[in-house]
N, C-alpha and C positions, 0 to 999 in steps of 0.2 A: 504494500500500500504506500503510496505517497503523495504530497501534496501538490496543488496546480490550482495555475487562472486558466479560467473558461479563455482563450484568445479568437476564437472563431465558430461560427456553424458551416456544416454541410448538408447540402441541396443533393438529394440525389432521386431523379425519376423510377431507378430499375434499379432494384437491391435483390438481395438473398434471402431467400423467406423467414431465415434468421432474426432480421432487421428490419420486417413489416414490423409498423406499426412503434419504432422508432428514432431517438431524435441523434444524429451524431456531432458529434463538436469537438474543437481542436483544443487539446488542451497543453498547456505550458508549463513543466516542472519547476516549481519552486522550492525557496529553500525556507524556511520558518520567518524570516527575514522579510521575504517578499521578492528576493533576486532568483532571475531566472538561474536555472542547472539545466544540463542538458538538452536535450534536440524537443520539440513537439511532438505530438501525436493524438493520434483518430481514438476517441471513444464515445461509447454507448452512454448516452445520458438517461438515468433511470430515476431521477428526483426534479429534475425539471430546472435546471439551472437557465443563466444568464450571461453575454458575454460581460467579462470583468470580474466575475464571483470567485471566491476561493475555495476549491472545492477536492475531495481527499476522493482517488483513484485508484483502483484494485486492478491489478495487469496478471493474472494467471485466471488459466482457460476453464479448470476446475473451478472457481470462486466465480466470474462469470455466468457458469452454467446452474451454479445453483440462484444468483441472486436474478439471474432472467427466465430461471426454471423451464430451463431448454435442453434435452438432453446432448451433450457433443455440440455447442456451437462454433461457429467458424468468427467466435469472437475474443480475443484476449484483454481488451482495458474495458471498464465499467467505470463509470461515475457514480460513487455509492451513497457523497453525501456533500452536504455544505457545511462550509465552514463559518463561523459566526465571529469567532472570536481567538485567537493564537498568544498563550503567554509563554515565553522563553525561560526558562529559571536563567 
């Protein structure tokens, strides 16, 4: 699991029956801080976010498949939640 801002949505007419029915968005790995880490990437949004949001991402296929109760999807990131608030010790 790690953390990310929503940076984008994507439009797509023709999906994989996987992905009827929902929303994909680009998300931006962050560091607690709020500074980007690493590269972007495509995930499944299952809470209904916003570009701008701070929002905690689960990337294994197993976790996935239980949180979009799909058996075997041809999916690996999930957007599992939103972040409200982040304190650093």
């Amino acid at each position: 699991m790690f953390l990310a801002r929503i940076a984008g949505t994507i439009t797509s007419t023709i999906k994989h029956d996987a992905y009827a029915s929902t929303k994909l968005m680009i998300v931006q790995p962050i560091t607690p801080d709020g500074d980007d880490t690493g590269d972007s990437l495509v995930a499944v949004d299952t809470v209904g976010t916003g570009i701008g949001e701070q929002v905690l991402v689960i990337r294994q296929g197993v976790a996935a498949a239980q949180v979009l109760n799909i058996d075997r999807p041809p999916i690996r990131s999930v957007i599992v939640g939103v972040v409200d608030e982040i304190q650093v010790a």
